[in-house]
C-alpha positions in Angstrom: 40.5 -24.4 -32.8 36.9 -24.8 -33.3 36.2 -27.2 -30.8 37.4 -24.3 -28.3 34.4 -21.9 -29.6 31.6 -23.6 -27.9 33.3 -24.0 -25.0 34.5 -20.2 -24.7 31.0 -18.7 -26.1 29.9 -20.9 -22.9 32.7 -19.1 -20.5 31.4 -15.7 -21.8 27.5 -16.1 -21.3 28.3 -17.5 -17.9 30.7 -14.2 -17.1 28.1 -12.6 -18.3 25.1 -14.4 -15.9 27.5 -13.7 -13.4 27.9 -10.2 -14.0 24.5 -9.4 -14.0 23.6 -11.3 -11.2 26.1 -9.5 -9.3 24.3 -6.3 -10.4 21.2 -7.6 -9.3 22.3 -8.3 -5.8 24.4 -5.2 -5.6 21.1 -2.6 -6.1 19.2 -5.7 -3.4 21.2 -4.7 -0.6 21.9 -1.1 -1.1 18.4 -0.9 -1.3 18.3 -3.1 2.0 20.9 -1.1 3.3 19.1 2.2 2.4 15.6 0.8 4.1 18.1 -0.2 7.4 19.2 3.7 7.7 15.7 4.5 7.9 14.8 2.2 10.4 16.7 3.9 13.4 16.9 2.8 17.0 14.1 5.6 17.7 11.4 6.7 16.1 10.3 9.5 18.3 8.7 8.3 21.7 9.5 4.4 19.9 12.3 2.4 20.7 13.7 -0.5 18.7 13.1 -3.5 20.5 15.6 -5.7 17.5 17.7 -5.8 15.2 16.4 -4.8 11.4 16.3 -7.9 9.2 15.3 -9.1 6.0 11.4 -9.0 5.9 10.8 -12.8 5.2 7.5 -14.2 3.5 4.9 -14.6 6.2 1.4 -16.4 5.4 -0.2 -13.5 6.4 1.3 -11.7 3.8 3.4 -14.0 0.7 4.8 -11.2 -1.8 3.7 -7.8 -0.9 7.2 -6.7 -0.6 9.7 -8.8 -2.3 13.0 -8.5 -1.8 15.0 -5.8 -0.2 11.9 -5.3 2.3 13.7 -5.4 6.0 11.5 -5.3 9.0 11.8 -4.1 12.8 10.1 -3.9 15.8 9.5 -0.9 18.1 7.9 -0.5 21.2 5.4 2.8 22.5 6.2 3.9 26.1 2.7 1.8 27.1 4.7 -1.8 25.9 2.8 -1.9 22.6 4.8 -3.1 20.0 4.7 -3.0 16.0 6.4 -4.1 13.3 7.7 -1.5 10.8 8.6 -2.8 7.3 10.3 -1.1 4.8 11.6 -1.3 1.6 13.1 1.0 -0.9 12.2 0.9 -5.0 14.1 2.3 -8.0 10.9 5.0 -8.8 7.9 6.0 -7.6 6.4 4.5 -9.7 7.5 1.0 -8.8 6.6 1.9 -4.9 3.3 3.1 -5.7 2.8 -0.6 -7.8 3.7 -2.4 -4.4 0.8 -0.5 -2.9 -1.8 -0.8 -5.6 -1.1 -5.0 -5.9 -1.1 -5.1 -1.9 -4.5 -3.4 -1.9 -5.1 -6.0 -4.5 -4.0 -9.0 -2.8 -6.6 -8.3 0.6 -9.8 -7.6 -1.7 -9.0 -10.8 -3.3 -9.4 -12.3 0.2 -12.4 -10.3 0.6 -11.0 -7.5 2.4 -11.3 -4.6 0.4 -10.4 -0.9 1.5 -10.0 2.0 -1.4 -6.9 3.9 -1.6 -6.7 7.4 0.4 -4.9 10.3 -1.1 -3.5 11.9 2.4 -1.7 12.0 5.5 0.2 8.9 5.6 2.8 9.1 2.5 1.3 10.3 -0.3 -1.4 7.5 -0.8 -2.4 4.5 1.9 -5.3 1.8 2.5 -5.9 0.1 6.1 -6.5 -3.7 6.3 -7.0 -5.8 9.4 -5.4 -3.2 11.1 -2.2 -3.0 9.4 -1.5 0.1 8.0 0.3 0.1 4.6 1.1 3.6 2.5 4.1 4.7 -0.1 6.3 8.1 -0.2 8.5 8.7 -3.0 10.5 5.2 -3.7 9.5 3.8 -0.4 6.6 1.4 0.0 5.8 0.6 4.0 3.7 -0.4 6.6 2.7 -0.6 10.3 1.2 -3.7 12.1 0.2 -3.7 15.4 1.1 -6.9 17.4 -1.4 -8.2 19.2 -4.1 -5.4 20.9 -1.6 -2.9 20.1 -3.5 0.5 20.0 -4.6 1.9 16.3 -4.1 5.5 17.3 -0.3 4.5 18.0 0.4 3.2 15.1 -1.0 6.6 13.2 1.8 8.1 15.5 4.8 5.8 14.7 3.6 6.0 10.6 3.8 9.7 11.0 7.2 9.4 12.2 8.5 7.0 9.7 7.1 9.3 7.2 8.7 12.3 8.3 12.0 10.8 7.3 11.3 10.0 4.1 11.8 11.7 0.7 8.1 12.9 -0.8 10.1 12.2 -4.4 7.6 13.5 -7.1 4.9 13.6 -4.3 2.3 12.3 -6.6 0.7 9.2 -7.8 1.8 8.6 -12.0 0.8 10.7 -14.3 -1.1 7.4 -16.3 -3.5 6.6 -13.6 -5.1 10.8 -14.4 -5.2 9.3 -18.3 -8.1 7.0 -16.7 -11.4 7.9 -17.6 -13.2 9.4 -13.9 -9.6 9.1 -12.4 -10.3 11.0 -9.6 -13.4 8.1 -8.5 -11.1 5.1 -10.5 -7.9 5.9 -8.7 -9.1 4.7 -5.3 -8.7 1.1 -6.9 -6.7 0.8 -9.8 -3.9 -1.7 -10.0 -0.6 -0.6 -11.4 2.3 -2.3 -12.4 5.8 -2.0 -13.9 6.5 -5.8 -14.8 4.4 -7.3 -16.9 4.2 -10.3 -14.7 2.4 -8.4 -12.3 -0.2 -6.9 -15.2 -1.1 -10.8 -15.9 -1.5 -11.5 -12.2 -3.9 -8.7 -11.8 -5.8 -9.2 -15.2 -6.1 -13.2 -14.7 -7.1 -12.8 -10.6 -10.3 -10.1 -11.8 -11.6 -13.2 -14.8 -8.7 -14.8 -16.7 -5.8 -14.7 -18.3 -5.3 -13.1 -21.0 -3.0 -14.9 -24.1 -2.8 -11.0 -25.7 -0.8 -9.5 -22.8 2.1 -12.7 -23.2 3.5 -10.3 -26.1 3.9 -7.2 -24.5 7.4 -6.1 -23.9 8.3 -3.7 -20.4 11.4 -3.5 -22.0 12.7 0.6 -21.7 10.6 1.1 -18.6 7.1 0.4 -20.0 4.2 0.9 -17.0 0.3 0.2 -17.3 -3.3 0.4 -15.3 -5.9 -1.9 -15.3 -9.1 -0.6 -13.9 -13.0 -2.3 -13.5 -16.0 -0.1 -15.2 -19.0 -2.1 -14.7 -18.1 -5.8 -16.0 -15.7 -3.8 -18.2 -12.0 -3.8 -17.8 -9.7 -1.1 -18.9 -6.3 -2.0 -19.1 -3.4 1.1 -20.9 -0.1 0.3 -21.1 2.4 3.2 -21.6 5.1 2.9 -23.5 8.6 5.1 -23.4 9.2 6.0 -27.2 6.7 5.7 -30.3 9.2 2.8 -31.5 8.5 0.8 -28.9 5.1 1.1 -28.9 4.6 0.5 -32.1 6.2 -2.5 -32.6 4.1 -3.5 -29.6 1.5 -3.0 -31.5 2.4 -4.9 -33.9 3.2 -7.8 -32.3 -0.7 -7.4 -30.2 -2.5 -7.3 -33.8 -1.2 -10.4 -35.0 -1.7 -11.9 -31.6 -5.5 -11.2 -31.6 -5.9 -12.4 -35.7 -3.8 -15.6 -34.6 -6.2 -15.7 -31.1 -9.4 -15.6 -33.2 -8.3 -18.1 -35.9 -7.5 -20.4 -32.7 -11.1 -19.8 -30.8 -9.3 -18.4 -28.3 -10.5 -15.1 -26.1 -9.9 -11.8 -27.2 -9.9 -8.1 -26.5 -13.1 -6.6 -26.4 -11.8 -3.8 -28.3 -7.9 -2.9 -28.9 -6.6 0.7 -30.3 -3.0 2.1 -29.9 -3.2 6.0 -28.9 -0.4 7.2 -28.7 2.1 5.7 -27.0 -0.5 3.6 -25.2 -1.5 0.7 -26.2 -5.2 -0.1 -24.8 -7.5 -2.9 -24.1 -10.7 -4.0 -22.9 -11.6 -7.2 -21.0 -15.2 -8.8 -20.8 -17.2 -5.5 -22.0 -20.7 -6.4 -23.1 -20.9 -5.4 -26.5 -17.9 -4.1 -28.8 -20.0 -0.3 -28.7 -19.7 0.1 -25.0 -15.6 -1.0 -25.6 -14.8 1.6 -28.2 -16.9 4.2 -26.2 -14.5 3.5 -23.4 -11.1 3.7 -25.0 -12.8 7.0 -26.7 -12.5 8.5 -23.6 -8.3 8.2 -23.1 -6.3 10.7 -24.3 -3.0 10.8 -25.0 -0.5 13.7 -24.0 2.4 13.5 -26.1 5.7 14.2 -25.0 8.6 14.0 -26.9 12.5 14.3 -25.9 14.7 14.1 -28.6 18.2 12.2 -27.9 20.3 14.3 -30.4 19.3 17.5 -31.6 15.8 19.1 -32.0 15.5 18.8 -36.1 12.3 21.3 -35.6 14.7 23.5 -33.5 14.7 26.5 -36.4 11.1 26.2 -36.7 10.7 26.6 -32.5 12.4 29.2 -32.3 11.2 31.3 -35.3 7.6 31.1 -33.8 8.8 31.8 -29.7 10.8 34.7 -31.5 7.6 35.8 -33.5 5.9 35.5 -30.5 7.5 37.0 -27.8 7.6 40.1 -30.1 4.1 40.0 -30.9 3.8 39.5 -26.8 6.3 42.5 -26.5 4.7 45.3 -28.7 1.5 44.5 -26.7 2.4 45.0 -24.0 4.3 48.4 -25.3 1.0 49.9 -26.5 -0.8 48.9 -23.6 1.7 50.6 -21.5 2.1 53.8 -23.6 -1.6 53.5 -23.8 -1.6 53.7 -20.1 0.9 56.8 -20.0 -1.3 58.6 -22.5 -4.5 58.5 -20.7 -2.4 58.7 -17.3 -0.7 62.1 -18.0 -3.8 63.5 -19.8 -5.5 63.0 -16.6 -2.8 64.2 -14.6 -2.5 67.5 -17.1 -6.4 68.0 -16.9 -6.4 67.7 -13.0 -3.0 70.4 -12.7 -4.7 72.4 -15.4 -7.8 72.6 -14.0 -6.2 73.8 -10.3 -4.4 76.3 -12.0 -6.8 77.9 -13.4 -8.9 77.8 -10.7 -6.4 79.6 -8.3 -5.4 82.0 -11.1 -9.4 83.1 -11.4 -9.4 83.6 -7.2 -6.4 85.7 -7.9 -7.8 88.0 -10.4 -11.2 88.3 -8.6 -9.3 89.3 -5.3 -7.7 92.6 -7.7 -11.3 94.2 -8.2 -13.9 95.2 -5.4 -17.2 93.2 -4.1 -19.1 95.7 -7.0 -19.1 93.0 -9.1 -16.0 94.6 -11.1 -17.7 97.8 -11.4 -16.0 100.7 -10.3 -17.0 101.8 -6.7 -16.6 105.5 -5.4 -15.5 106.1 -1.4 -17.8 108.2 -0.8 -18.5 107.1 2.8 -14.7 107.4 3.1 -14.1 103.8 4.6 -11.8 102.5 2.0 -8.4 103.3 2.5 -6.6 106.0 -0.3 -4.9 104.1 -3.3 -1.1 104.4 -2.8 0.8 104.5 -5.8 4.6 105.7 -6.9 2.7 107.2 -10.3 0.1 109.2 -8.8 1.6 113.1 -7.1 1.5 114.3 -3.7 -0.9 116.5 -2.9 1.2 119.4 -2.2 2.5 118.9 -5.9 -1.6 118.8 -7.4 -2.0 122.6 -5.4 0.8 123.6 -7.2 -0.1 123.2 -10.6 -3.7 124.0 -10.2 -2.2 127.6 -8.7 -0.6 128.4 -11.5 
């Protein structure tokens, strides 16, 4: 019986291998599959002059897409013809890496262009021609074949990009946590494997033994980005329990690294959930003065229920009442001085056509008493005063 237990622990890690791997090829080609649905047999005034097909690793360009890219090639009314490539990620985050290490892979043949922040996708760079850009989970680009015209390539990017899905139509949030993002974002280098963070740090000096134990386990993402002959590298991590023990694990790296001779940070601080470095800075005061400068913006979800729920609430109740009585003095406040205004003004006009009445009841004598004695003005009519047939009678008798 225990001679079967190797044997079946065997059967169940290669089920298991097996399992996974078919996972992994399953999210390849629906991704492939999702990238060949974009890549329609027109593209406005473009026609598809082949079949789309797996993007394979040219010289001219050896892993900027991976797998699941898929090419195609379209053709203007003119006859010019370029070759669209496509492929789709699991995040933005992961499309906007491509781009970033692309960018990254022509400077290192000393063609560098900075990232743009516009019309095509959400951000692009140009090099020899070639057009590449990302738009939600989509990384892409345009190259003209041959002396194929620039200005129709613009046009056939445009259309590619209209069909795709803007996602969170930003870059991520970490690059802003830079120091001078807005300047630093035009070449940063971001990654979501932390093969790719070794590749960039060890391509701008060398590698760095620290970085080996770092775990992207959980969806971990991180920046690297030049200041000077500084380098700023943060790595983000998803939950404080993560990045803590990576911290862990980075101290005790860096006191092993120093008992061995080996390189080490410039300077090293967990903030947060970020765990930062910095490369090759000249002197530990300029390092620290660097990592000063990132902030952390904490955000926490809970997976199970909020234990500060109570305490929320009490002070969102406390106030939105506060908030509420306010805004119900300001209001009555308002009324007040509204209808005391209103009052005044009505008052005022009343009194003012009640004083034209009462001077219209008295003569232009200035309310003296003024006697016809020119016989113009008209004889007072009155029910209470007698004829004057009556007065003759009485003053007879």
């Amino acid at each position: 019986m225990n001679s079967l237990r190797p044997h079946f622990r065997l059967a169940v890690a290669v089920f298991g291998l097996l399992v996974f791997a078919g996972v992994v090829f399953a999210k390849s080609d629906a991704a492939a599959n999702e990238a060949v649905r974009l890549l329609p047999d027109n593209l406005g005034s473009f026609k598809a002059v082949s079949a789309a097909f797996p993007m394979m690793r040219t010289q001219q360009s050896p892993h900027l897409f991976g797998e699941g890219a898929v090419t195609r090639t379209y053709s203007a009314d003119d006859g010019s013809r370029y070759d669209l490539t496509i492929r789709i990620t699991e995040n933005d985050s992961e499309a906007f890496s491509l781009l970033t290490q692309a960018r990254w892979h022509f400077k290192q043949l000393g063609r560098d262009s900075e990232l743009r922040f516009d019309e095509p996708g959400t951000a692009n760079f140009t090099a020899d021609g070639e057009i590449f850009f990302f738009k939600g989970n989509a990384f892409a680009s345009i190259n003209p074949i041959g002396n194929a015209p620039v200005d129709l390539a613009k046009d056939l990017v445009r259309k590619l990009g209209d069909q795709l899905e803007a996602g969170e139509g930003d870059i991520p949030v970490l690059v802003k946590h830079l120091p001078d993002w807005e300047h630093k974002s035009k070449s940063v280098v971001y990654s979501v494997t932390l093969d790719d963070l070794n590749n960039a740090v060890a391509a701008s000096d060398q590698r760095q033994p620290v970085l080996g134990v770092l775990s992207f386990d959980g969806g971990a993402e991180a920046v690297m980005a030049n200041y000077g002959q500084s380098q700023l590298v943060i790595v983000e991590f998803t939950t404080p329990q993560m990045s803590i023990e990576n911290d862990s694990r980075i101290w005790t790296k860096i006191a092993e690294l120093k008992s061995q001779g080996q390189p080490t940070p410039s300077a090293y601080r967990r903030v947060g959930n970020y765990s930062v470095f910095v490369f090759n800075a000249p002197d530990d005061k300029t390092a620290n003065a660097l990592i000063d400068q990132v902030k952390y913006e904490q955000v926490v979800q809970w997976l199970g229920d909020d234990p500060h729920l109570y305490d929320k609430l009490q002070r969102y109740l406390t106030q939105t009442s506060a908030g509420v009585l306010i805004a119900v003095l300001k209001s009555s406040g308002l009324s007040l001085v509204l209808c005391l205004g209103v009052g005044g003004l009505l008052g005022a006009l009343l009194f003012r056509h009640r004083r034209a009445q009462r001077a219209t009841a008295f003569s232009d004598a200035g309310g003296s008493i003024r006697l016809n004695l020119d016989q113009l003005t008209a004889p007072a009519t009155s029910p209470r005063l007698l004829s004057g047939g009556q007065r003759s009678d009485h003053e007879g008798h």
